[in-house]
Backbone as CSV, one residue per row, in Angstrom:
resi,resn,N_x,N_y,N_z,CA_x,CA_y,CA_z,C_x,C_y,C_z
1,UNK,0.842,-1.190,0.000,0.000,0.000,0.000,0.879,1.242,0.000
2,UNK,0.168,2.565,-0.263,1.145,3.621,-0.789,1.367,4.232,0.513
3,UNK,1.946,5.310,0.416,2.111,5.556,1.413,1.127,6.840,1.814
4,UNK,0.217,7.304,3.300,-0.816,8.408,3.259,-0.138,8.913,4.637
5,UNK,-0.139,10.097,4.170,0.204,11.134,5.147,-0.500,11.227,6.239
6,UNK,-0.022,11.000,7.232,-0.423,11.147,9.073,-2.075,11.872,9.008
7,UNK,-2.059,13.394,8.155,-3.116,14.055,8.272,-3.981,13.403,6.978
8,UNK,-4.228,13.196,6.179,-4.899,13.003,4.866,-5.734,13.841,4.620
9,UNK,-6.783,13.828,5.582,-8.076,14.617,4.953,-7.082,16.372,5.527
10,UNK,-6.772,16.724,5.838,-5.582,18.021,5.801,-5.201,17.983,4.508
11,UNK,-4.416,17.024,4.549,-3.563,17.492,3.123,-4.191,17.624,2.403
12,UNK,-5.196,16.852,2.137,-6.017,16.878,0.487,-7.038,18.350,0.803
13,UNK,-7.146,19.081,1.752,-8.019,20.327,1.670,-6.756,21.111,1.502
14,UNK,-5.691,20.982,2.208,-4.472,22.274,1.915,-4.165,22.225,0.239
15,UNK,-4.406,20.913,-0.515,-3.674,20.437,-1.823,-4.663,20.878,-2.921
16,UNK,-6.039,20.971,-2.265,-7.249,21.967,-2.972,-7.256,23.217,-3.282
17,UNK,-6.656,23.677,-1.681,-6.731,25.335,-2.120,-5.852,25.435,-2.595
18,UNK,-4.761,24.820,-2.090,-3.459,25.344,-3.408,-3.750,25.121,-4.547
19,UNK,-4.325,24.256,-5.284,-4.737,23.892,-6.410,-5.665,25.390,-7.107
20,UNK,-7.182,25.699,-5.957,-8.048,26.333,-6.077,-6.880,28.047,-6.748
21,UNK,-5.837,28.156,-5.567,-5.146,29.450,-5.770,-4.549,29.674,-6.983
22,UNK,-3.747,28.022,-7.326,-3.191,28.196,-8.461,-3.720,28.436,-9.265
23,UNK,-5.130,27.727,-9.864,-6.232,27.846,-10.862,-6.363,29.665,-10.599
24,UNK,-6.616,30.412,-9.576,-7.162,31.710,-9.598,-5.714,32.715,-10.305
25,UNK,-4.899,31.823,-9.931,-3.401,32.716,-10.503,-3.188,32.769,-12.404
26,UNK,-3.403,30.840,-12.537,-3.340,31.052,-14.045,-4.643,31.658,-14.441
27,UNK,-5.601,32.069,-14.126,-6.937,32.900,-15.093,-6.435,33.973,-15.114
28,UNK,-5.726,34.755,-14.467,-5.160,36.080,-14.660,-3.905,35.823,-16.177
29,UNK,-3.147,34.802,-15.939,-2.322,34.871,-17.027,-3.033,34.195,-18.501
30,UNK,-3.978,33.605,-18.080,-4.999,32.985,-19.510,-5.847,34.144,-19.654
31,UNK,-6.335,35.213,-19.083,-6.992,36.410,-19.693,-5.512,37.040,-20.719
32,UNK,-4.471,36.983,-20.026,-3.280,37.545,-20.907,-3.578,36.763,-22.380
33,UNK,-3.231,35.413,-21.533,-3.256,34.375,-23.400,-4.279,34.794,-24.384
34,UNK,-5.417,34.623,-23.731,-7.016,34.496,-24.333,-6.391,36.105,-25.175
35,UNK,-6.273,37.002,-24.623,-6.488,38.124,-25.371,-5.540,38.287,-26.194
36,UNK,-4.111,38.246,-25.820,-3.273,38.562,-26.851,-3.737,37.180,-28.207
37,UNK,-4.371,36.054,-27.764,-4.538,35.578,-28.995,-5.605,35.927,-30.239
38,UNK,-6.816,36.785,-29.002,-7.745,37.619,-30.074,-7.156,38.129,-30.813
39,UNK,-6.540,39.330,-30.367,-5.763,40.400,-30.853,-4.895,40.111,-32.237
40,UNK,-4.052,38.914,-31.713,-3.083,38.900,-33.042,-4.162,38.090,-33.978
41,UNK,-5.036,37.199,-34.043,-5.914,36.277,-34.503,-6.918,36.997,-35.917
42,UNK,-7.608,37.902,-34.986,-8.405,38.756,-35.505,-7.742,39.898,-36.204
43,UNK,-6.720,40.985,-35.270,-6.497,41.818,-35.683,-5.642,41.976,-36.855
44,UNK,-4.521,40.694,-36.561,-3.168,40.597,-37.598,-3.324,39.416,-38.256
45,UNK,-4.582,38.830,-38.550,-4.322,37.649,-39.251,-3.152,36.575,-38.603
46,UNK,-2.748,36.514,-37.719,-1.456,35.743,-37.374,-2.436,34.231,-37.205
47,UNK,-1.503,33.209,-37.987,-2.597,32.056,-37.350,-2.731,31.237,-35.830
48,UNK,-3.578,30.991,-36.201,-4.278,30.281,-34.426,-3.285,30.005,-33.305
49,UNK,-2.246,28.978,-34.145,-1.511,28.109,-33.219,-0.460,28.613,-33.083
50,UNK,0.231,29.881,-34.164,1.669,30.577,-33.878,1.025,31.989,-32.761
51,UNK,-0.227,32.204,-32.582,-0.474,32.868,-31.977,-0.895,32.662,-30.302
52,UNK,-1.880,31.456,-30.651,-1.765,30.840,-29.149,-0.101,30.536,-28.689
53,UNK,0.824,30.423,-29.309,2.275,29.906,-28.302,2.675,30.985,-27.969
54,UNK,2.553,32.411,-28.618,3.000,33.414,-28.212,1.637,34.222,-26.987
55,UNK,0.516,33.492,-27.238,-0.052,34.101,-25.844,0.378,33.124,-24.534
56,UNK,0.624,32.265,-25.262,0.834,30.733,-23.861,2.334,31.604,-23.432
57,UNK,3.080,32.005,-23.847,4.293,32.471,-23.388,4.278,33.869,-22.715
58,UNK,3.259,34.700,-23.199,2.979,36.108,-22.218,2.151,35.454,-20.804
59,UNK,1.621,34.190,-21.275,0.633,34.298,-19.679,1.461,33.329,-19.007
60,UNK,2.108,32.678,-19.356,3.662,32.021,-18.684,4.144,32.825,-17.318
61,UNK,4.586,34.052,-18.381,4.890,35.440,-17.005,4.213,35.596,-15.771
62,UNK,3.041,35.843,-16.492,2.020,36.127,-15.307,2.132,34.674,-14.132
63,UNK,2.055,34.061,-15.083,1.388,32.598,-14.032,2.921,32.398,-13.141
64,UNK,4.092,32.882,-13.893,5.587,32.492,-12.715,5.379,33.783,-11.838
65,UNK,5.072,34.793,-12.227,5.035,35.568,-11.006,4.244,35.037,-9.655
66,UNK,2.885,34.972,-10.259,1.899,34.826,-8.948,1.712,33.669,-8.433
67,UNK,2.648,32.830,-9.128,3.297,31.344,-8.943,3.964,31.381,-7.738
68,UNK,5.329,32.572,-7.621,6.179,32.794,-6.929,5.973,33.464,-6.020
69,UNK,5.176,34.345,-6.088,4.675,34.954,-4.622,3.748,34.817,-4.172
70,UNK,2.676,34.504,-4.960,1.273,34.450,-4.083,0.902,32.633,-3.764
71,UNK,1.124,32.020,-5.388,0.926,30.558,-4.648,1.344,29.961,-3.675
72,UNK,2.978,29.869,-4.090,3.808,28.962,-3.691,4.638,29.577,-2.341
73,UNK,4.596,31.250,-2.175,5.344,31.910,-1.630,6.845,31.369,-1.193
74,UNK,7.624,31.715,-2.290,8.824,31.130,-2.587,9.690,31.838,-2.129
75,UNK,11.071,31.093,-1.503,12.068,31.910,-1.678,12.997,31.312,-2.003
76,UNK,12.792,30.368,-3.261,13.991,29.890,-3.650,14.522,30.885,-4.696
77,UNK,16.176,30.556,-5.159,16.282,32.236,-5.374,15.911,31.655,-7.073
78,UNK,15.520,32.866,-8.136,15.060,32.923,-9.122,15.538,32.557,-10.329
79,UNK,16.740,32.046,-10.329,17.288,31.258,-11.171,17.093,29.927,-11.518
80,UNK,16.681,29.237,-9.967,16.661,28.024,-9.706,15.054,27.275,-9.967
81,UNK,13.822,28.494,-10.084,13.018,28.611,-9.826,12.529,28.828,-11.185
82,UNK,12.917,29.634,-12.026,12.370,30.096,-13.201,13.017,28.819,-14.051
83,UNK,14.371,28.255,-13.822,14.890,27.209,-15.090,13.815,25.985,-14.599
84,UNK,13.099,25.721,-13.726,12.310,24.326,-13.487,10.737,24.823,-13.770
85,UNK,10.222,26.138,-13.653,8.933,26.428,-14.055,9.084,26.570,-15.716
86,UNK,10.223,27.186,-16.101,9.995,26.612,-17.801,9.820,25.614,-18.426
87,UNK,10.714,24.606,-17.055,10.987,23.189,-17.930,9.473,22.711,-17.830
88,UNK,8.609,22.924,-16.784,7.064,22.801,-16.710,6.465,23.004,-17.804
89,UNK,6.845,25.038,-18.151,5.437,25.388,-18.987,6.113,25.090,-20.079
90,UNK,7.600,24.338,-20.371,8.124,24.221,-22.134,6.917,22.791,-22.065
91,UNK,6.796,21.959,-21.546,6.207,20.769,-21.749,4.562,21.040,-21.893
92,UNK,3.995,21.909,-20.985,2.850,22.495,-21.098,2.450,23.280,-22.356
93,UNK,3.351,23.951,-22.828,3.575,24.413,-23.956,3.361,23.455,-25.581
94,UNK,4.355,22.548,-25.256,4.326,21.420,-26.335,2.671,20.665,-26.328
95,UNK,2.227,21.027,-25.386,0.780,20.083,-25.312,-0.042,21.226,-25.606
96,UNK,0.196,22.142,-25.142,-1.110,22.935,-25.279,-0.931,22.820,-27.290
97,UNK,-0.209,22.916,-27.659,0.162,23.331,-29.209,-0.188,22.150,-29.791
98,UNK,0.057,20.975,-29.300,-0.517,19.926,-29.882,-2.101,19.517,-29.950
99,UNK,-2.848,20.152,-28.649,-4.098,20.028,-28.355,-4.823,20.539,-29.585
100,UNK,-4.007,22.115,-29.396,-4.894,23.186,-30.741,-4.374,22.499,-31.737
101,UNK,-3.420,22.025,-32.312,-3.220,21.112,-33.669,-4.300,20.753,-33.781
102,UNK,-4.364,19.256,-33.070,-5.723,18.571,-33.243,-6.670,18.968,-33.491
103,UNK,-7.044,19.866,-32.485,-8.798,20.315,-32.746,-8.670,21.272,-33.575
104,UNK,-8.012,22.169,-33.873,-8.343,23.229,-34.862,-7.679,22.406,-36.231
105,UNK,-6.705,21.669,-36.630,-6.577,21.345,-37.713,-6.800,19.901,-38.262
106,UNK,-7.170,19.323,-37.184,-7.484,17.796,-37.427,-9.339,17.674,-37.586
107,UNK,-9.607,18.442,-35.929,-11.124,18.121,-35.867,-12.089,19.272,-36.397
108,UNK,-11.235,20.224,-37.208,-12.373,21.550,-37.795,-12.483,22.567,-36.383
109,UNK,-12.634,22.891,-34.979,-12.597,23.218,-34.307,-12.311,24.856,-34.282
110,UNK,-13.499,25.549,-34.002,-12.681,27.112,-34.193,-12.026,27.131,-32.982
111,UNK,-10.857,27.726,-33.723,-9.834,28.170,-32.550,-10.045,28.292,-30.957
112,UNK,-11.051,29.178,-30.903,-10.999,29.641,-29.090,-11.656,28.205,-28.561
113,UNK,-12.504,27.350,-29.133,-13.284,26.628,-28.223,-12.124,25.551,-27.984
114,UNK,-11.238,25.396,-28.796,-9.955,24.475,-29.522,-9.094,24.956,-27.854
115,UNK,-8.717,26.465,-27.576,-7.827,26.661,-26.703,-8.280,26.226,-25.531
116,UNK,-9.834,26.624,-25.483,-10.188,26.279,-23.825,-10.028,25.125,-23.308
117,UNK,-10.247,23.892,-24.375,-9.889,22.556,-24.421,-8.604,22.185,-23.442
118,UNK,-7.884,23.140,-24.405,-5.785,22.862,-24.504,-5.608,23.479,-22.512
119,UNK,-6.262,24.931,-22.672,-6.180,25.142,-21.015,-6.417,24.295,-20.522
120,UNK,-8.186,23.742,-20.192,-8.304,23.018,-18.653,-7.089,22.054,-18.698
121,UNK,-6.768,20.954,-19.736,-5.905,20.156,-19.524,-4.408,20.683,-19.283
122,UNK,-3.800,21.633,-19.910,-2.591,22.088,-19.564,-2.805,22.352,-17.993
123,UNK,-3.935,23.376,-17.880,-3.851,23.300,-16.135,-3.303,22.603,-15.285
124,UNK,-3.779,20.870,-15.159,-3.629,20.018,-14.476,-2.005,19.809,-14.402
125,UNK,-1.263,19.557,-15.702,0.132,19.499,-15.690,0.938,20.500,-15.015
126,UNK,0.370,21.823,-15.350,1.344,22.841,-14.813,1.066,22.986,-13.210
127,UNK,0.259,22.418,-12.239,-0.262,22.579,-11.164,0.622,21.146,-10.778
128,UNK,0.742,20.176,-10.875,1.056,19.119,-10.516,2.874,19.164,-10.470
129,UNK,3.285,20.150,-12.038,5.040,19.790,-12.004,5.076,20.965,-10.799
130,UNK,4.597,22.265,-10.995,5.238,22.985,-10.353,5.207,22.794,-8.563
131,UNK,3.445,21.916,-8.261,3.958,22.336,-6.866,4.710,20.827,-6.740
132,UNK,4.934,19.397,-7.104,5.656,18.496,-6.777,7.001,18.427,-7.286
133,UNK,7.519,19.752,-8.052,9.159,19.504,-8.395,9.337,21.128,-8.468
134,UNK,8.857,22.017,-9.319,9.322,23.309,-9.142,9.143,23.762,-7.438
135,UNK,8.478,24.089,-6.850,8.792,24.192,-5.933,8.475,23.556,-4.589
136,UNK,8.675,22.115,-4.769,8.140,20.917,-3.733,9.046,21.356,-2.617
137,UNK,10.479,21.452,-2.083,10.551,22.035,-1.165,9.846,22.292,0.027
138,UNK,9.198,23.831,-0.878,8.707,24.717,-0.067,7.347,24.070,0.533
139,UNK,6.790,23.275,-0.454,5.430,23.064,0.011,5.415,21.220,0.823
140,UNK,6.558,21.258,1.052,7.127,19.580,1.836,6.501,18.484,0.604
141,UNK,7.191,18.499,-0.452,6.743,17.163,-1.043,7.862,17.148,-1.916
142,UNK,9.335,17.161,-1.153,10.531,17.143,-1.532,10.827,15.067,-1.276
């Protein structure tokens, strides 16, 4: 049998809200994505999927900031911290781009309903590397 932490029903409500916080942190950086992908989509013709990687990479920012201070409240120093949250959102990245492949060029899919798809699931990955390896440490799951 695996192994369950002394508290369980603790952990799994502390592992919620962190979850709940993180989710409230990336909607601030997916309003970034969501829009800069209108913007270039609509405004500049840029297509779907070279445009979603360049919004997935502005709301990247957002999401390591409020990653670093408000989720995780980190003080590991920022070198160490930013090279393991990339290595997260580069992989998050590669999926989200593959998601919108699919649905926008495999399954007909207009674009935005295509991204929201690629979010909820990227969510789960980027919530899982960052608090069990980017910054497990801090949150004891070293």
């Amino acid at each position: 049998m695996g192994y369950i932490p002394q508290d369980s029903a603790g952990f799994r409500k502390r592992l919620l809200l962190q979850f709940l916080s993180f989710a409230s942190a990336g909607a601030a950086g997916t309003v970034v994505q969501y829009v800069l992908l209108f913007l270039l989509v609509e405004w500049l013709s840029m297509h779907p999927i070279s445009a979603s990687i360049l919004g997935f990479l502005s709301g990247a920012v957002v999401n390591y900031l409020l990653s670093y201070h408000w989720v995780f409240r980190s003080s590991l120093d920022h070198a160490e911290a930013i090279s393991k949250f990339v290595a997260i959102a580069w992989v998050g990245l590669v999926l989200n781009a593959a998601i919108m492949w699919v649905l926008v060029t495999i399954a007909g899919m207009h674009y935005f309903h295509g991204q929201v798809a690629a979010t909820g699931i990227v969510l789960f990955w980027n919530f899982l590397g960052n608090r069990f390896w980017t910054f497990a440490n801090e949150t004891g799951n070293a």
